[in-house]
MARKOL-914557 format. One record per residue (C-alpha): x negated, y, z. Coordinates in steps of 0.05 Angstrom, whole numbers, m for minus. Example, Ala and Ser with C-alpha at 12.3 -4.5 7.8 and 13.67 -1.06 7.14 Angstrom:
<atoms>
{atom {m246,m90,156}},
{atom {m273,m21,143}},
</atoms>
This chain:
<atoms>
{atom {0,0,0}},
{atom {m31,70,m20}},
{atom {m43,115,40}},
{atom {m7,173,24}},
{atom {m21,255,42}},
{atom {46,296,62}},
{atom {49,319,m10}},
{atom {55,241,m42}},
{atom {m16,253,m62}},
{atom {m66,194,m60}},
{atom {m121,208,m1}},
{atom {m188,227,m13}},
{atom {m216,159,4}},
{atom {m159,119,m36}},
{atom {m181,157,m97}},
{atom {m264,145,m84}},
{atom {m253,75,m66}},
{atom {m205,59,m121}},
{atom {m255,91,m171}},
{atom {m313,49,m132}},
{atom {m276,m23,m143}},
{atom {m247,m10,m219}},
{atom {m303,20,m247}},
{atom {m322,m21,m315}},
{atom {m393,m28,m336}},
{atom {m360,m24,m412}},
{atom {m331,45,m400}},
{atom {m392,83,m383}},
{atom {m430,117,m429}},
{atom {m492,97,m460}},
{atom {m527,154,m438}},
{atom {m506,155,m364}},
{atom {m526,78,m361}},
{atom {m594,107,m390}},
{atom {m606,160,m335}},
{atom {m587,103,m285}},
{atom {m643,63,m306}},
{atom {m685,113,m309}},
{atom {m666,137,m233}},
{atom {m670,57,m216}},
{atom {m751,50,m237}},
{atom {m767,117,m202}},
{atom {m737,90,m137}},
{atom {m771,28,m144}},
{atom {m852,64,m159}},
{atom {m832,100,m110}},
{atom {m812,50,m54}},
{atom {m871,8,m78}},
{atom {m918,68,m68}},
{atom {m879,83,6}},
{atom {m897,7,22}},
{atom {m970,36,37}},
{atom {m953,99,75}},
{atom {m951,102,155}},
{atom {m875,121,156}},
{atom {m865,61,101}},
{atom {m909,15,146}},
{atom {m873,39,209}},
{atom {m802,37,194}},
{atom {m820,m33,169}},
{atom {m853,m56,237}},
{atom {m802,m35,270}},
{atom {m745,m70,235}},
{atom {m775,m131,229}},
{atom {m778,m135,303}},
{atom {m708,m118,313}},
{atom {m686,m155,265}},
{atom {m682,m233,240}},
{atom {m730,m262,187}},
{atom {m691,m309,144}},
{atom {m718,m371,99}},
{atom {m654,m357,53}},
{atom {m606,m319,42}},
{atom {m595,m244,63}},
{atom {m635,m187,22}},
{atom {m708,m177,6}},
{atom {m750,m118,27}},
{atom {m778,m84,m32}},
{atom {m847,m97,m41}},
{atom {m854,m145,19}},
{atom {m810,m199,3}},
{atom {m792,m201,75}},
{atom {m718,m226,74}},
{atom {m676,m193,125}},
{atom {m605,m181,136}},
{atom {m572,m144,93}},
{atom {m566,m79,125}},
{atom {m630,m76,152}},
{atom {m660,m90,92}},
{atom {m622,m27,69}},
{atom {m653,15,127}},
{atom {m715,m4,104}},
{atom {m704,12,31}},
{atom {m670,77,44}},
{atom {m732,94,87}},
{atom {m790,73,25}},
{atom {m752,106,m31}},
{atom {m732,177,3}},
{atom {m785,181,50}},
{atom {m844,217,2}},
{atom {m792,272,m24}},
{atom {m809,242,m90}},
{atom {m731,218,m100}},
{atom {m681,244,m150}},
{atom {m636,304,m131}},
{atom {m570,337,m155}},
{atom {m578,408,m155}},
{atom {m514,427,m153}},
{atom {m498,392,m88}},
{atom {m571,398,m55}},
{atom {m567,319,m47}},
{atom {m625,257,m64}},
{atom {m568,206,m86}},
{atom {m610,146,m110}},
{atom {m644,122,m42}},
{atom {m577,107,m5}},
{atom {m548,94,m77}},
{atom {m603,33,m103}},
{atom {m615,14,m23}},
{atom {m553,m4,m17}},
{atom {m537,m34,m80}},
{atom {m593,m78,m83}},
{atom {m581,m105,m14}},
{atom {m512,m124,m22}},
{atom {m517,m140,m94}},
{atom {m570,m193,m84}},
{atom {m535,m225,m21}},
{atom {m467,m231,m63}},
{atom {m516,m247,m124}},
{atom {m482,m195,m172}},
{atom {m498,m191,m245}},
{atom {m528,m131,m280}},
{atom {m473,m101,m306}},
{atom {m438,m95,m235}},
{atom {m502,m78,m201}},
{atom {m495,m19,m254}},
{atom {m422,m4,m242}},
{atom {m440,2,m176}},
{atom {m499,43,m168}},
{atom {m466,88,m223}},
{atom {m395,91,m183}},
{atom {m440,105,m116}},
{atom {m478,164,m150}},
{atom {m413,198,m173}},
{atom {m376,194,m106}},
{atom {m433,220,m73}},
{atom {m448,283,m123}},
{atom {m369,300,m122}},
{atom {m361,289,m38}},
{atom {m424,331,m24}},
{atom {m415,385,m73}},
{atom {m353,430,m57}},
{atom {m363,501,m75}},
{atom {m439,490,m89}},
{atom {m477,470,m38}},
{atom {m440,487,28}},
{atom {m469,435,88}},
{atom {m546,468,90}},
{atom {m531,534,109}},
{atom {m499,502,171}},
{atom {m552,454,191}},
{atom {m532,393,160}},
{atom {m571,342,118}},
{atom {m522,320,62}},
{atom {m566,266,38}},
{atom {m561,244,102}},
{atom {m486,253,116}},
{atom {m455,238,50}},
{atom {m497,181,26}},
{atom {m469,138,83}},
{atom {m396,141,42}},
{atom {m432,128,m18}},
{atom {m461,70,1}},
{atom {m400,41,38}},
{atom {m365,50,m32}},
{atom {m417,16,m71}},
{atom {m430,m44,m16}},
{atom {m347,m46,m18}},
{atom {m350,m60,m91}},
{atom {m405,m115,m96}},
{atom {m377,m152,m45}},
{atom {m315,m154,m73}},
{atom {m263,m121,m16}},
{atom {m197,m102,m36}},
{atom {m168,m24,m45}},
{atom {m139,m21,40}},
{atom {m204,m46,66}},
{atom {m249,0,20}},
{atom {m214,64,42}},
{atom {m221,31,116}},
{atom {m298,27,106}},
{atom {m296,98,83}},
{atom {m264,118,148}},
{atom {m309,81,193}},
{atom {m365,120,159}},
{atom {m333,181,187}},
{atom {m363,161,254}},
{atom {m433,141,228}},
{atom {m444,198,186}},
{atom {m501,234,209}},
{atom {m568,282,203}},
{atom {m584,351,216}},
{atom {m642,390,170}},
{atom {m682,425,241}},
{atom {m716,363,242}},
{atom {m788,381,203}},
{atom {m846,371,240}},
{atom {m820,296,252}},
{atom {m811,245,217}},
{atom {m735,240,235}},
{atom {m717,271,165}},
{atom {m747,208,134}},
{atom {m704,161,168}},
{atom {m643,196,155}},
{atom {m624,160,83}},
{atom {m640,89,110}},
{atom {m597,102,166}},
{atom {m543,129,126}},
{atom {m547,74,70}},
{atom {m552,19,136}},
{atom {m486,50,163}},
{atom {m450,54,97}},
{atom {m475,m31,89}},
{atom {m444,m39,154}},
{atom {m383,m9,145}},
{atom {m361,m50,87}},
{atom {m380,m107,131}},
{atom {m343,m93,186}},
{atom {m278,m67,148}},
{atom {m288,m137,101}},
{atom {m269,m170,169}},
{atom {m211,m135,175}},
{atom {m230,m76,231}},
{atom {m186,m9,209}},
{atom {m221,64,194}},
{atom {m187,128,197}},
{atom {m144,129,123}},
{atom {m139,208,125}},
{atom {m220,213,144}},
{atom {m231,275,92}},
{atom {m170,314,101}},
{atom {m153,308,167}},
{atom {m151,379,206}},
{atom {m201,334,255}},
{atom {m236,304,199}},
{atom {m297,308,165}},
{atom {m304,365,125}},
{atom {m257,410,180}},
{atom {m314,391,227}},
{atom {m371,393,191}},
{atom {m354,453,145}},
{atom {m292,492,178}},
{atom {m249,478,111}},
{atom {m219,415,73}},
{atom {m240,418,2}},
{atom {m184,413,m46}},
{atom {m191,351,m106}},
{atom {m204,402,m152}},
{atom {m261,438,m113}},
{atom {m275,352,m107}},
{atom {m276,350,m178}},
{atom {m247,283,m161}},
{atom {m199,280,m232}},
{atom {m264,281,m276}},
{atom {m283,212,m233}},
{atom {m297,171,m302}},
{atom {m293,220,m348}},
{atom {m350,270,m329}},
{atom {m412,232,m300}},
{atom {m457,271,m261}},
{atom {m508,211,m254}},
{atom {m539,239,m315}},
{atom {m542,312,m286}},
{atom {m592,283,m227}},
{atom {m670,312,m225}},
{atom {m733,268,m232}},
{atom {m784,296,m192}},
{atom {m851,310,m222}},
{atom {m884,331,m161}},
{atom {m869,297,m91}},
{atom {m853,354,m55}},
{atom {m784,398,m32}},
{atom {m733,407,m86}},
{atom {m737,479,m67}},
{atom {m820,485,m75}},
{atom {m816,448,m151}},
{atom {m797,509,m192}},
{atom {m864,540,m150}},
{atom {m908,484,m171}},
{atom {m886,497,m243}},
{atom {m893,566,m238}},
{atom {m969,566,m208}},
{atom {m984,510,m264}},
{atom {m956,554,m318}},
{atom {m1003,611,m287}},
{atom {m1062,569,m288}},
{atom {m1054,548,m362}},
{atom {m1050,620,m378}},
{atom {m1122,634,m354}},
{atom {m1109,670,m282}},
{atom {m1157,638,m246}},
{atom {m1145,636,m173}},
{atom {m1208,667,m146}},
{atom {m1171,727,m183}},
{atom {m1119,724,m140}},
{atom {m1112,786,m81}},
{atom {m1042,772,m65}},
{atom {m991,726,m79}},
{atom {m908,744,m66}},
{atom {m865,690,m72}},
{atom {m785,696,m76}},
{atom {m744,642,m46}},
{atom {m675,632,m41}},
{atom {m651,649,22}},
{atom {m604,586,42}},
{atom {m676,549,18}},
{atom {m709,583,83}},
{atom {m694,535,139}},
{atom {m725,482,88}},
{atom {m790,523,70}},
{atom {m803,577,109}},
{atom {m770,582,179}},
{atom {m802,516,209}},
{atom {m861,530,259}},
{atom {m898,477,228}},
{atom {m897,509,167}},
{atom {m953,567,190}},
{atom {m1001,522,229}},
{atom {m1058,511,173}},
{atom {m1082,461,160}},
{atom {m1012,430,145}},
{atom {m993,356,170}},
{atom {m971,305,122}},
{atom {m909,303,131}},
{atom {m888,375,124}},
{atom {m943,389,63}},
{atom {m896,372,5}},
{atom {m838,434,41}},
{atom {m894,485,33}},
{atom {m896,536,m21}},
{atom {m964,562,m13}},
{atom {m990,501,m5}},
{atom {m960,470,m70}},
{atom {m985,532,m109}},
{atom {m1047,521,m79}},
{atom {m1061,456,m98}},
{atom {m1036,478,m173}},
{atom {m1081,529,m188}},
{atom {m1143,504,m147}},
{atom {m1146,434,m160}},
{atom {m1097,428,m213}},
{atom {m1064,381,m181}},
{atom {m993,365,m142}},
{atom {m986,293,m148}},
{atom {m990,237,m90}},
{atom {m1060,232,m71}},
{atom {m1064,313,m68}},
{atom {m1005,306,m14}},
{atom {m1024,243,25}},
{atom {m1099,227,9}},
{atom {m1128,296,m2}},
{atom {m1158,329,59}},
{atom {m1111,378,94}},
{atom {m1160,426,114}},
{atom {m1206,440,41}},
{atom {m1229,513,50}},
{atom {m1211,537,m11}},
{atom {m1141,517,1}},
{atom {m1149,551,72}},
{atom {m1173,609,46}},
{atom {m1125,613,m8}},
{atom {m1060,607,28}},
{atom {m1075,668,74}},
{atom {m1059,708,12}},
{atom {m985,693,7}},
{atom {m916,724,32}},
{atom {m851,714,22}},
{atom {m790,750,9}},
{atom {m707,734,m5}},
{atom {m695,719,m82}},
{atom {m643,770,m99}},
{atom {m632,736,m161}},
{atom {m615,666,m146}},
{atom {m577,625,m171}},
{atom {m578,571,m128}},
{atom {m541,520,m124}},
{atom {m543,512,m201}},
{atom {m618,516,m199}},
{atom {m677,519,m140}},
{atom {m711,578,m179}},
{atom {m777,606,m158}},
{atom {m820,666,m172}},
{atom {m892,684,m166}},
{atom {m911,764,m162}},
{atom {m982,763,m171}},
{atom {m1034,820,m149}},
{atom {m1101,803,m178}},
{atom {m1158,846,m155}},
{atom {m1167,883,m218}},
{atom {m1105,910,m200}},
{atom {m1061,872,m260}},
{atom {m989,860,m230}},
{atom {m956,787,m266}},
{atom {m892,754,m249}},
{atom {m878,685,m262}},
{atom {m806,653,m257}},
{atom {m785,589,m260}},
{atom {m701,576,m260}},
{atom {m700,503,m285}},
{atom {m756,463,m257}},
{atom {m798,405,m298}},
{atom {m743,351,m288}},
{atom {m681,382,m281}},
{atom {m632,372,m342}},
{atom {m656,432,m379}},
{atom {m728,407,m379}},
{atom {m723,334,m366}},
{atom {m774,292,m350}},
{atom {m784,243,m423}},
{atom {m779,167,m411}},
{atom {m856,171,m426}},
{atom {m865,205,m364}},
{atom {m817,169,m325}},
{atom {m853,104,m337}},
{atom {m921,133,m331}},
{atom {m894,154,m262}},
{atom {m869,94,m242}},
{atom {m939,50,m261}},
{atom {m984,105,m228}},
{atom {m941,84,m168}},
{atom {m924,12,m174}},
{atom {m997,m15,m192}},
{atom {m1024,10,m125}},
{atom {m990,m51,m90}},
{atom {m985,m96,m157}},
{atom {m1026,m113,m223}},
{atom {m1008,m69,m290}},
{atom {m977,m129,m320}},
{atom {m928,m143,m259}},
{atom {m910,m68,m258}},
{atom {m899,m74,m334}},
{atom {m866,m134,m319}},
{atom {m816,m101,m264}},
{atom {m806,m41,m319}},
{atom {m779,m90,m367}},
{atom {m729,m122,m318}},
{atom {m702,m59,m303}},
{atom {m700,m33,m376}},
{atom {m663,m99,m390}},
{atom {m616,m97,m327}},
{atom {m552,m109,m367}},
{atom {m574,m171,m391}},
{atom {m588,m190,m321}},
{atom {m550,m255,m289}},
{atom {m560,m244,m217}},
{atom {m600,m186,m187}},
{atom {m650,m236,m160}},
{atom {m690,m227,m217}},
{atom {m705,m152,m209}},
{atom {m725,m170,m134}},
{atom {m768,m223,m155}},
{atom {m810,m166,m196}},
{atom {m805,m123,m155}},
{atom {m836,m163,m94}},
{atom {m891,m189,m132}},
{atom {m941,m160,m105}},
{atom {m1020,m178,m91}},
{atom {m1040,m215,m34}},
{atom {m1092,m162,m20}},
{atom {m1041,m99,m18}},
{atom {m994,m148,25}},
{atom {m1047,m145,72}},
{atom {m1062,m77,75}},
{atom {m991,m56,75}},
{atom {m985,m99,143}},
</atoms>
């Protein structure tokens, strides 16, 4: 029976889980299932490449030991093989593919979809042993709920100190675990209610590592929400428009389906609007790192440099400049990738903003040091966030030559996309740290081939393949 609003309307949840269960692999376009693929081998170089990192290596210690190993059965850990119940396999995943800031985003919602998106789906889909095509459906279906729930009138759960990734990714994931294993319309929108209790993460959390653990706890919940509604246990039907629900709570209004965009569900996909990230750093610092390259390859040399004023977005601030940890040179690890000076830095000294300038670099080069004394900040008047994370360099050099450089549409947004070239190259710089070149090219088949595949197995089986010799290190 459909659970009904006072106007005869279908609820928010009926509609997301109803689009969750019927989506049809045949009905989406050729292009979105294209993007997916594409956003399915970045997660996966990218969870690889988290498999050797200290928050990677951590959140997987930890697990492990809370958790049960299994001989059979359950879902595998990428990378290490390790099989683990379902949903904490899922925290883990969640944790490897977000936790670099190297993950998709959708700008117009401010949100990294594909870690609680693929974390999920791969979990449930290789316990139920789903084919391809509904491993597909499902990612796709999770992506699209997750753009539309986070996204009403722009970006609107920042600017009151919420992490949407965090927050909205555990419905997404419910959805998508609710399709693969199969649960019928009541105890989908059920799920999607319980989720209204897990759903979770505030952004004044740099300087930790708390942020990183945010998607693999959201993606966890949303796994074991669909479990526990799959048994029967009842959610809250009226979760999103309830005057105590979510968005009343969390955002002081209740969207309307419109502002939802919830009737272009199937007919506008916003899985192919999603960012690839070129440099693993901030959403909000990318359009910098494009800017200072652009600077570089023009000849301004960075010894030239007297002064450097850099415009940022002002809802963008409690990101990248307002932390404390952000002025405390040199930077730690984990809050590097949210600094604007330190990203232009790195672009026009070393000519460089890719993994090993982030996490293997040392923190404390001089030039660097010197370099990043020279920078201030001021509000963007000019924004036009959330359509774009735009970022502008005013330049003094010590000649006394003024130069501007703006960036609106970063290297990986839709207007300048990353090419499948680079999305590959990406994914094999990252993937043959912990494997050979030929079992990374053999793991970027299996995903190119995905619809073809019988049971998900098969991607997990490349994807864990990994050398004896990283296995050890990663441990």
């Amino acid at each position: 029976m459909s659970v009904q609003t006072t106007s005869g309307q279908k609820t928010v949840a009926e509609q997301v889980a109803e689009f969750a269960l019927t989506l049809r692999y045949e009905d989406i376009p050729k292009e979105v299932v294209l993007a997916a693929k594409m956003q399915m081998l970045d997660a996966l170089g990218i969870a690889l490449l988290s498999n050797t990192t200290e928050i990677g290596k951590t959140v997987y210690r930890a697990t492990i030991r809370a958790s049960a190993r299994l001989e059979a059965g359950g879902a595998r850990v990428i990378g290490y093989g390790t099989r683990l119940p379902a949903s904490d396999t899922t925290l883990i995943n969640g944790v490897f593919i977000n936790s670099l800031g190297f993950d998709g985003t959708h700008l117009g919602s401010g949100i990294h979809p594909c870690a609680p998106a693929l974390a999920a789906v791969l979990a449930a889909g290789e316990e139920e042993h789903a084919d391809g095509h509904t491993i597909l459906a499902a990612y796709i279906a999770a992506i699209e709920i997750d753009c539309r729930l986070a996204g009403p009138r722009g970006n609107p759960f920042h600017p009151r100190g919420f992490h949407p990734t965090a927050l909205l990714g555990t419905f997404a994931a419910a959805a998508a675990a609710a399709r693969l294993r199969r649960l019928d319309l009541p105890a989908a929108v059920n799920a999607l209610g319980l989720c209204g209790s897990k759903a979770a993460g505030l952004i004044d959390v740099l300087g930790s590592w708390q942020l990183m653990l945010h998607v693999g706890w959201a993606a966890h919940a949303g796994l074991m929400a669909a479990s526990i509604a799959a048994e029967g246990f009842t959610g809250a039907p009226r979760i999103f428009e309830s005057p105590n629900g979510f968005y009343q709570t969390h955002l002081g209004f209740i969207p309307t389906n419109e502002e939802l965009r919830l009737d272009t569900l199937g007919k506008h996909y916003l899985t192919a609007e999603v960012s690839l990230k070129p440099y693993p750093n901030c959403q909000a610092v990318q359009a910098f790192t494009d800017a200072a390259f652009a600077l570089k390859e023009e000849g301004i040399g960075w010894q030239e440099v007297e002064h450097v004023e850099y415009l940022v977005t002002p809802v963008c601030y409690p990101l990248v400049i307002d932390p404390p940890t952000l002025q405390e040179y040199p930077l730690r690890r984990d809050v590097a990738g949210f600094s604007i000076p330190y990203a232009v830095a790195g672009a026009m000294i070393k000519g460089r903003a890719d993994y090993a300038f982030y996490h293997e670099d040392p923190l404390d080069d001089p030039e660097i040091m010197s370099f990043v004394k020279r920078f201030d900040h001021a509000p963007d008047p000019d924004s036009d966030f959330p359509r774009h994370f735009p970022g502008e360099l005013r330049v003094t050099l010590r000649d006394g030559r003024r130069i501007a450089k703006r960036i609106v549409a970063s290297k990986g947004t839709p207007e300048w996309p990353m090419s499948r070239s680079e999305v590959e190259t990406k994914f094999l710089d990252h993937a043959s740290r912990v494997m050979s070149r030929d079992k990374a090219n053999r793991l970027a088949e299996t995903v190119s081939r995905i619809d073809d595949v019988k049971d998900v197995e098969e991607l997990l089986d490349a994807a864990c393949d990994v050398t004896a010799e990283a296995y050890r290190q990663k441990r």
